[in-house]
C-alpha positions in Angstrom: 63.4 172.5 47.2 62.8 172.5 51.1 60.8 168.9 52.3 57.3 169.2 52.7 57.8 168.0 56.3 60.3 166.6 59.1 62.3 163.8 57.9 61.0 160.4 59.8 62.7 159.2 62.7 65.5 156.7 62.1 64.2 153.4 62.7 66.7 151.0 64.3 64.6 147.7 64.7 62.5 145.6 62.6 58.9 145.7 62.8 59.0 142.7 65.6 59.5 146.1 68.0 56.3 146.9 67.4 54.7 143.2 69.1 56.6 144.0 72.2 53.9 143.8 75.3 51.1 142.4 72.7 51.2 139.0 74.3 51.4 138.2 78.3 53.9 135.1 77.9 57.4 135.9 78.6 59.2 133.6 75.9 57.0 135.1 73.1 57.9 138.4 74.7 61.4 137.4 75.1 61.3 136.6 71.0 59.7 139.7 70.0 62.9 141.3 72.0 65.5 139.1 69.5 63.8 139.1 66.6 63.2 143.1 67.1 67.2 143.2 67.0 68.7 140.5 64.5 69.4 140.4 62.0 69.1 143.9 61.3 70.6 146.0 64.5 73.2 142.7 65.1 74.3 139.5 64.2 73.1 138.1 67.5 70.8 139.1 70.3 69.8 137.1 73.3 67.6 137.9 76.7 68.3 136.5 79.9 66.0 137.5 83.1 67.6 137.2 86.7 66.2 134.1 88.7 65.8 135.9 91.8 63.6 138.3 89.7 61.6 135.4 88.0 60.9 134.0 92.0 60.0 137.5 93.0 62.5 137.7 95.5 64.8 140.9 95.6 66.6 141.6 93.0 68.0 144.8 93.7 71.5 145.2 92.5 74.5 146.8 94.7 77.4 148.6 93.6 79.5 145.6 93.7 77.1 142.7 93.3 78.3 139.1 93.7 77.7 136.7 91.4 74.2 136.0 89.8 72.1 134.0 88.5 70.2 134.5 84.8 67.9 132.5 82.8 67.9 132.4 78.7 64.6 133.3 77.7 65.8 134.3 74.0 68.1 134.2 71.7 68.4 134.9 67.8 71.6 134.2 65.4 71.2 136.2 62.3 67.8 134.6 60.8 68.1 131.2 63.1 64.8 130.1 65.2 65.8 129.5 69.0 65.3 125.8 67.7 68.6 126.3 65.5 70.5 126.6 68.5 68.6 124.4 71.3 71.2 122.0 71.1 74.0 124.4 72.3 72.0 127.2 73.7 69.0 125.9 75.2 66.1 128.3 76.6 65.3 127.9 80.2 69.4 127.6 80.8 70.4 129.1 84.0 73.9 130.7 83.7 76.1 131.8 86.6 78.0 135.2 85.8 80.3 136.8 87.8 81.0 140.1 89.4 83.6 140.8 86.7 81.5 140.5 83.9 79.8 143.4 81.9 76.6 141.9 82.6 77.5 142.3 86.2 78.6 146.4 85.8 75.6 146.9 83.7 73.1 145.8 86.4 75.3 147.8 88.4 75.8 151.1 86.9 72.1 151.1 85.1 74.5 151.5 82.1 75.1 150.1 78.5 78.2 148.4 78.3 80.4 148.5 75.0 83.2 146.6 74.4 85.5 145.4 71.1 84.9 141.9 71.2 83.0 139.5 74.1 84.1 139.0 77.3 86.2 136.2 78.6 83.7 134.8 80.7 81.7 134.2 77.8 83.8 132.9 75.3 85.6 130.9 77.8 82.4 129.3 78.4 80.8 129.1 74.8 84.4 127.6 73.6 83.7 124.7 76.3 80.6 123.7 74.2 81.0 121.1 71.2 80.5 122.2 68.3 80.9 120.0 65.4 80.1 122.4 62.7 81.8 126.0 63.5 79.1 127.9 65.0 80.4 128.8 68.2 83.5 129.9 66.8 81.6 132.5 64.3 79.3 133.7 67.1 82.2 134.9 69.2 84.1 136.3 65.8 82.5 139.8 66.8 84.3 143.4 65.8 81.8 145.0 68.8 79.3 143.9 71.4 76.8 145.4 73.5 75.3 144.6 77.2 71.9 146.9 78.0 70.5 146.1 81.2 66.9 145.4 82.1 65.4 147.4 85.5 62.3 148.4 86.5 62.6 151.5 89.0 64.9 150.2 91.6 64.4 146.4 90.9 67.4 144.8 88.3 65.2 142.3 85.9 68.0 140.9 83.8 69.9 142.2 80.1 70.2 142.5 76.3 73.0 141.3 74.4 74.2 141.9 71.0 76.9 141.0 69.0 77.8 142.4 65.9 80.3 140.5 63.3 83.3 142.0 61.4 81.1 142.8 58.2 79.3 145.3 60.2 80.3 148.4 62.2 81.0 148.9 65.7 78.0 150.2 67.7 77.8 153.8 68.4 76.6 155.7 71.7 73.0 156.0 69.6 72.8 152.3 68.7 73.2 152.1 72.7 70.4 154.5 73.5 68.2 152.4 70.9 68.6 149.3 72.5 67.8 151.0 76.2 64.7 152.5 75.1 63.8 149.2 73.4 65.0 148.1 77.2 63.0 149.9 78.5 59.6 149.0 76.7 60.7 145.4 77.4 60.9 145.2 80.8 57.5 146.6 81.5 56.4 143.8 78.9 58.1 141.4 80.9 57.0 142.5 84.5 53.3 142.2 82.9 53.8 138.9 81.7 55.5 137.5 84.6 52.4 139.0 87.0 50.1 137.3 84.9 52.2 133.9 84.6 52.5 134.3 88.5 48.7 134.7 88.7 48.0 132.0 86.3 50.3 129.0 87.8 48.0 130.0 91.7 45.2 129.3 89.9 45.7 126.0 88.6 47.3 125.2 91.5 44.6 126.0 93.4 42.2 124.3 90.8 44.3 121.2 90.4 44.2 121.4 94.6 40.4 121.1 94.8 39.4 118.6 92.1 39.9 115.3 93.1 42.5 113.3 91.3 41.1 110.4 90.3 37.2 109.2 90.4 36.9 107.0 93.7 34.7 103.4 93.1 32.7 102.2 96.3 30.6 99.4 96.2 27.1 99.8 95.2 28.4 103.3 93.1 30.6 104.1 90.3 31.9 107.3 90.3 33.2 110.0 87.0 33.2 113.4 86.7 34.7 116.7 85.2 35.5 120.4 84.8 36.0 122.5 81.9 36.8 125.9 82.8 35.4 129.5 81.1 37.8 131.2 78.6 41.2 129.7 77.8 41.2 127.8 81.6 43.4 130.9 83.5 40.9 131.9 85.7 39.2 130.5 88.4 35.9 130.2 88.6 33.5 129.5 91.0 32.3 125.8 90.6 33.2 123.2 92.8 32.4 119.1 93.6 33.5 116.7 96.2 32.8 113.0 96.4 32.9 111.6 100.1 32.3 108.4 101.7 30.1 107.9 104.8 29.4 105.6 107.3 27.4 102.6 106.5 28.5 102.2 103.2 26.6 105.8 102.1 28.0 108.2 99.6 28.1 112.0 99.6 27.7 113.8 96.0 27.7 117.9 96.0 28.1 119.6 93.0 27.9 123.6 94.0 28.9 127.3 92.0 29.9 130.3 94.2 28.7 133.2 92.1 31.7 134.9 90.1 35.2 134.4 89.0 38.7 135.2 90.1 40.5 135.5 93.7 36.7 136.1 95.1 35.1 133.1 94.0 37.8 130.9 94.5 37.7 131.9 98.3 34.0 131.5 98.4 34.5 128.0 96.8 37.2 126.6 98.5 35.1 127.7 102.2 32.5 126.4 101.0 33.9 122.9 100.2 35.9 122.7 103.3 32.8 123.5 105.4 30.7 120.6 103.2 33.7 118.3 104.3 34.1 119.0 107.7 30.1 118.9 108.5 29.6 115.6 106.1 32.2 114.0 108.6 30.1 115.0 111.8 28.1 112.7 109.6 24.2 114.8 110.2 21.6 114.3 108.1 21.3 115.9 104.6 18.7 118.7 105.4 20.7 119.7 108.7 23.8 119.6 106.6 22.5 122.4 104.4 21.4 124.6 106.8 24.2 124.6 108.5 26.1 125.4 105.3 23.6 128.6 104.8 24.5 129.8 108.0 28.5 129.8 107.4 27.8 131.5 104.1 26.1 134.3 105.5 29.6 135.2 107.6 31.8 134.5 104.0 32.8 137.5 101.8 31.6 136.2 98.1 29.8 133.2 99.5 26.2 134.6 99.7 24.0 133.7 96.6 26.1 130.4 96.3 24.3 127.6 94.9 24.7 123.5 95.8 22.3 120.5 95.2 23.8 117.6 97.6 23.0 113.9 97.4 23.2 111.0 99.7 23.3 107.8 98.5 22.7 104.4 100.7 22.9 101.9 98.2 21.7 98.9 100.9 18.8 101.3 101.9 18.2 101.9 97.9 17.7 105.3 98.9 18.7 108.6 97.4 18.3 111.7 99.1 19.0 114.9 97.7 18.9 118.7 99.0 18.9 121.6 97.2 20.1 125.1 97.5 18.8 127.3 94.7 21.2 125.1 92.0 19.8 123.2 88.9 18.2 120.0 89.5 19.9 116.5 89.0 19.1 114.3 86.3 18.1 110.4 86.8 18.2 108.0 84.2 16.4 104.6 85.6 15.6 101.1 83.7 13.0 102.9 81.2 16.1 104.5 79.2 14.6 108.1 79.9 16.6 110.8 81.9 14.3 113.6 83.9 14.7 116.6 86.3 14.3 115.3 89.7 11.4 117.1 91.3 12.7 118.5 94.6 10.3 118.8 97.1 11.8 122.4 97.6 14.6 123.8 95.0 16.0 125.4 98.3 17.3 129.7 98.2 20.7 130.2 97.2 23.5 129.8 100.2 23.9 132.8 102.5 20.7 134.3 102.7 20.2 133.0 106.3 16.7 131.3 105.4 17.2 127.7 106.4 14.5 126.6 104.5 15.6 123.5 103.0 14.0 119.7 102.6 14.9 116.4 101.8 13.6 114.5 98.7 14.3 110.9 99.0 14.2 109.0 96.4 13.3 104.8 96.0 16.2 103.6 93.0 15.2 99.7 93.8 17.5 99.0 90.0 20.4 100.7 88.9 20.2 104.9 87.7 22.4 107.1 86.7 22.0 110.5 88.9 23.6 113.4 87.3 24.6 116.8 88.9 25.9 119.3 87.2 26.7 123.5 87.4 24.9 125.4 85.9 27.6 126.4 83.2 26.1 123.2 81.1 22.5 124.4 80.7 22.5 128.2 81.0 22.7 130.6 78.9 21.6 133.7 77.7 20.2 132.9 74.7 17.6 130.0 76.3 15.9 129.4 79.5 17.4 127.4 81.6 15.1 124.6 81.6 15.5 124.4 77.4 18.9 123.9 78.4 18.5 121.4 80.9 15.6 119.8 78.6 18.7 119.3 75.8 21.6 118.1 78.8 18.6 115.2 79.0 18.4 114.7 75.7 21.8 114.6 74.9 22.6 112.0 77.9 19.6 109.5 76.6 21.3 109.5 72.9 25.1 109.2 74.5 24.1 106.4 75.9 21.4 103.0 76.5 22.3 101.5 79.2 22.7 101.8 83.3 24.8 99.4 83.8 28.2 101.6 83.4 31.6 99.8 83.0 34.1 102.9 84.7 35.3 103.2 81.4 32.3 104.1 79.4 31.3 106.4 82.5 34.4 108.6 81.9 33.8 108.5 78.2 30.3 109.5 78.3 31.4 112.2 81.4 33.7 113.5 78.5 31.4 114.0 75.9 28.4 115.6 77.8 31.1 118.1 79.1 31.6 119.1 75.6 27.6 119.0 74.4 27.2 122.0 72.6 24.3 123.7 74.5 26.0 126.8 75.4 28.3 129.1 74.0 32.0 127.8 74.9 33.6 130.1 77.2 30.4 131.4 79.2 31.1 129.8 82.5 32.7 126.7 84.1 31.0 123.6 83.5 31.2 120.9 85.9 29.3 117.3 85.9 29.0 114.5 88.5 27.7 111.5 87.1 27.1 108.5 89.8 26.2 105.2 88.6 24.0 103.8 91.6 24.1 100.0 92.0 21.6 98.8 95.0 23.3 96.3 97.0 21.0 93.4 98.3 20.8 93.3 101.4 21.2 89.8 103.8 23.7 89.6 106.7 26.9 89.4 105.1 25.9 92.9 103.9 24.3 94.6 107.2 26.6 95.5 110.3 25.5 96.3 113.5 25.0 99.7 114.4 27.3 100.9 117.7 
C-alpha cells in the first residue's frame, strides 16, 4: 500500500532547534545552539564566537589566517548544564587557536571540517587541565569530530564543535550539512543578539553617564532622588534631573522629560541638560534661565515639546523660586503635614516652541518643606487625568511619611517607595523624582558674605 503522503523530513536535532533566534541574549542563544545538538546529534557540542567579531572590529578571515582569538559562549556534555563543567570549561574563556587548527581552515575555507579523533591542539590543551575525576579523558575518547564554522556574508563570527564518542558512528557528509544549516540559522541569531546587546550596554552607559552618582548634601538642603526606567530598563528614555550648586550658598533643582524614547530622546535629553548646566553656571536668574533654554530647543532635533519645572533654592533668603515649562507642578509638604501642587504663577509652554513666556513663583518656606519634582511618568496615565494622579502622588507622600525634618536616610527610603507607588501602570514611561528637604539657615554674620 503506497503512503498517503511524503515521508517527513529527517530530523537531526532536538526540539531546542526550534528556540534558536527566540531570545536576543547570546548565551541563551549560544545554549539553544548545544542543547539543539547533544545529546542526541553528539556527545559534546560547544560554541565559541571570535573576539574581534564580539568588539565589532573585522573579522574577516584570509586564506591563511594567523592565529585567533574565540570566546566560549556554550558548551554541553551529553545531558550536563554548562555549570557541570564551569570548573574546567568556564563560559566567557578566551582561547588562542592557531593557524594549524581545523578551526582555523574552517573559518578559512567556509567549510566543515571532519576528522577521526580531535586535534592536537585541543587535547594537548584539555589534557593540561586537572581533572580529578576522568572527565577530560572521556571527552577527548571520540571515534569522530566535527568543526562547522559560523559567517555571516563575508564576516567570519566564530564555530560549532561536536564530538561524537566510540558508541556512536562517525559523522557523515549529511550530518555536516545539518549542522551548517543549523550554522547558518545561528549566526543570524547571534548577529541579532549581539546588535541589541551592543545597543543595550550605550544606553546604560549613557543613562548611568547622566544620573548623578550619589545624592549631594549642602547646608540648608538635603538632597535624594531616583529613576525607574519604562519596560525591562533597555531603552532610554527621555527624563532627566540635575542637582547644582550656586553661588551664595543657593541650590539648582530641574527635573525635565524630552518627549519620546530611544537614540532621539536621549540626544534631546542629554542637550538639554548640558545647556541647563552651562547657563546655571553663567549664574542668571531663574526666568532668564528658561527662556534661554526655549530658545536652544527650538534649534535641537527632538528637543521641541520638552518639558522642565526648575527650582532655586536660597536657604538664607528662605526663598524658593521655581519656573515652569509646560511640566507637572512640584509638590510642597510644610509644618501642617499636608503636601499640595504649587500654584505657578504661569505653568510655562513646553520647551522649543520659541514663546519665552515664562515667570517666576517665589515662594516664602520660613520652616523646613519638602519640595518634590517629579516626571510626569509618576502621575500620568491613560486611564486618569493627570491631576487624579498627581492628587494620589500627594497622598501617597503625606501617608509615607510625618515628618520634615528628613535624616538622608529616611529621604532615600521614602524616595524609594514613592518611585514604586502604584498609580500607573508599570512600564508606561520613565519615572523620575527629586525630593529636596529645605532647611532655612538663620541668618547673622557668620552666615552672610559680602557680595564682590
Amino acid at each position: 500500500m503506497s503512503p498517503a503522503g511524503p515521508s517527513p523530513r529527517r530530523s537531526f536535532f532536538s526540539s531546542a532547534a526550534e528556540d534558536i533566534g527566540s531570545e536576543l541574549d547570546l548565551r541563551l542563544t549560544g545554549g539553544h545552539v548545544v542543547r539543539a545538538l547533544a545529546p542526541g546529534f553528539c556527545d559534546a557540542a560547544s560554541v565559541y564566537l571570535l573576539e574581534r567579531w564580539l568588539q565589532g572590529e573585522n573579522s574577516s578571515v584570509s586564506a591563511d589566517p594567523p592565529q585567533f582569538e574565540a570566546r566560549r559562549l556554550a558548551i554541553r556534555v551529553g545531558s550536563d548544564t554548562a555549570d557541570d563543567w564551569e570548573p574546567l570549561l568556564p563560559l566567557g574563556e578566551v582561547i588562542v587557536f592557531p593557524r594549524e587548527t581545523p578551526y582555523a581552515r574552517a573559518l578559512a575555507t567556509r567549510r566543515t571540517q571532519l576528522l577521526d579523533a580531535v586535534d592536537t591542539h585541543t587535547s594537548e590543551r584539555l589534557g593540561s587541565l586537572t581533572d580529578d575525576e576522568g572527565r577530560i579523558e572521556n571527552l577527548l575518547n571520540t571515534v569522530s569530530f566535527l568543526v562547522a564554522p559560523l559567517h555571516l556574508a563575508d564576516v567570519a563570527v566564530g564555530f560549532i564543535a561536536c564530538t561524537r564518542g566510540p558508541a556512536r558512528a562517525p559523522f557523515t557528509a549529511e550530518d555536516a550539512g545539518a549542522v551548517e544549516r543549523l550554522a547558518a540559522r545561528a549566526c543570524v541569531a547571534l548577529d541579532n543578539a549581539r546588535r541589541y546587546e551592543r545597543e543595550r550596554r550605550t544606553a546604560l552607559a549613557i543613562r548611568a553617564s547622566l544620573l548623578p552618582a550619589a545624592a549631594p548634601e549642602f547646608p540648608g538642603c538635603r538632597i535624594a532622588h531616583g529613576y525607574l526606567p519604562a519596560g525591562d530598563g533597555d531603552i532610554i528614555g527621555g527624563d532627566w534631573f540635575d542637582v547644582l550648586p550656586r553661588p551664595g550658598g543657593r541650590i539648582s533643582l530641574v527635573v525635565g522629560d524630552a518627549m519620546g524614547h530611544g537614540p532621539e530622546a536621549a540626544v534631546a535629553m542629554i542637550q538639554l541638560r548640558t545647556a541647563v548646566r552651562a547657563l546655571a553656571g553663567l549664574d542668571m536668574p531663574p526666568v532668564d534661565l528658561m527662556r534661554r533654554l526655549d530658545a536652544l530647543a527650538c534649534d535641537t532635533p527632538g528637543a521641541s515639546f520638552a518639558t522642565c519645572v526648575y527650582a532655586e533654592w536660597d536657604a538664607r533668603r528662605r526663598l524658593c523660586t521655581l519656573v515652569g515649562a509646560g511640566h507637572p507642578p512640584p509638590l510642597i509638604r510644610g509644618p501642617d503635614g499636608r503636601s499640595t501642587p504649587v500654584t505657578l504663577t504661569s505653568a510655562g509652554l513646553p520647551l522649543g516652541l520659541g514663546a519665552g513666556t515664562y515667570e517666576a513663583t517665589v515662594l516664602h518656606v520660613p520652616e523646613p518643606a519638602l519640595l518634590v519634582l517629579y516626571s510626569d511618568g509618576l502621575v500620568e496615565s491613560r486611564q486618569t487625568d493627570i491631576d487624579q494622579g498627581i492628587a494620589r502622588l500627594a497622598l501617597a507622600l503625606d501617608s509615607a511619611t510625618t515628618t520634615t525634618a528628613h535624616s538622608q536616610e529616611s529621604l532615600h527610603a521614602l524616595c524609594r517607595r514613592l518611585l514604586h507607588t502604584p498609580s500607573t501602570p508599570a512600564g508606561r514611561d520613565d519615572r523620575t523624582l527629586l525630593l529636596a528637604a529645605l532647611q532655612p539657615v538663620s541668618e547673622h554674620p557668620a552666615n552672610l558674605h559680602t557680595a564682590p
